[in-house]
C-alpha positions in Angstrom: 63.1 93.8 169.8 65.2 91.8 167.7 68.4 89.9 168.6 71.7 90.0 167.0 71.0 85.9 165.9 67.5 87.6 164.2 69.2 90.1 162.9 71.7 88.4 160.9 69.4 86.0 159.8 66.9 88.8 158.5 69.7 89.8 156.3 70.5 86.8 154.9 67.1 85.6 153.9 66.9 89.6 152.5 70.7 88.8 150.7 69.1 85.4 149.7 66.0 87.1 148.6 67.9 89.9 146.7 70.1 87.7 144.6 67.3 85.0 143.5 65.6 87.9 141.8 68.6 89.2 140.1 69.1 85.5 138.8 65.7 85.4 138.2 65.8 88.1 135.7 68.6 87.4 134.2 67.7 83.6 133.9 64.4 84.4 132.1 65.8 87.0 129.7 68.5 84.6 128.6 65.9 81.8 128.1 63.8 84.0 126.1 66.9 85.0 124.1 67.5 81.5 123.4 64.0 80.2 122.2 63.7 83.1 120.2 67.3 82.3 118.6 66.1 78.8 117.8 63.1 79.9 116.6 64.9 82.0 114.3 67.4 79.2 113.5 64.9 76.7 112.5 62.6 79.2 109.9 66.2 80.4 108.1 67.4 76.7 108.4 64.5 76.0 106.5 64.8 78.9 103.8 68.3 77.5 103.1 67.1 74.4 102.7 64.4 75.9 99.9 67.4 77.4 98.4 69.3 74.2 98.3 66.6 72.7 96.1 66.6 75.4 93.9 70.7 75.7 94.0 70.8 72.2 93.3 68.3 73.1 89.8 70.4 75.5 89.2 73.8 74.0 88.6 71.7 71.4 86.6 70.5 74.4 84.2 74.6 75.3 84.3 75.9 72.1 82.9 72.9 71.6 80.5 73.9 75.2 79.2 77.6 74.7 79.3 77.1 71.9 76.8 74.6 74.0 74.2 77.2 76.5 74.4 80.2 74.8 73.6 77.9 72.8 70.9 77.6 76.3 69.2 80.9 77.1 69.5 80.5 79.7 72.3 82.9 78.5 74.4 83.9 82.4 75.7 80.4 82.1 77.4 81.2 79.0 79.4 83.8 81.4 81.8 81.0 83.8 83.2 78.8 80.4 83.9 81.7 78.5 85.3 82.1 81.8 87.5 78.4 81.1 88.8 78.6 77.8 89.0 81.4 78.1 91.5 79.8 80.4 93.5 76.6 78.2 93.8 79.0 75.0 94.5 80.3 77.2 97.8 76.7 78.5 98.9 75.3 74.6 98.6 78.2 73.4 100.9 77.2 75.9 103.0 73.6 75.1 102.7 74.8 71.3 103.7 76.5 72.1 106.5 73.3 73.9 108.1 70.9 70.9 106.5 73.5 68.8 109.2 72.8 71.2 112.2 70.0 69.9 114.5 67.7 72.2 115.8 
């Protein structure tokens, strides 16, 4: 027969018992989550980073044609290049910024 003392103590150690594995459970799916976030993190870091090189390239290939254009006196072209350019300047700052994120 247990006592009242036992009893409470039972209950405790079955309270204790209850909310370690609902910690546990939640602990271990919120780990997971986060490994696989930087895992995912660190393979698009590195895509941007590709894309950096190659973004880089491309406002290269901008300025070089900017100045055949206006050489040939197609200066009306330069405005739809100058529209791309700026729009690579903006995805290359961005492509900094996560360069400058550790993982």
């Amino acid at each position: 027969m247990l006592f009242s003392k036992e009893r409470v103590e039972l209950g405790l150690l079955q309270d204790i018992q209850s909310d370690y594995d609902f910690l546990l459970k939640n602990f271990s799916s919120a780990e997971d989550k986060f490994y696989d976030a930087i895992e995912t993190a660190t393979t698009n870091k590195k895509l941007a980073l590709k894309d950096l090189d190659k973004l880089e390239k491309l406002q290269k290939d901008i300025d070089s044609a900017e100045r055949k254009l206006k050489e040939i006196g197609l200066d009306n072209q330069v405005s739809q290049l100058n529209k791309i350019k700026s729009k690579a300047d903006e995805m290359i700052k961005s492509a900094t910024r996560i360069k400058n994120i550790n993982i």
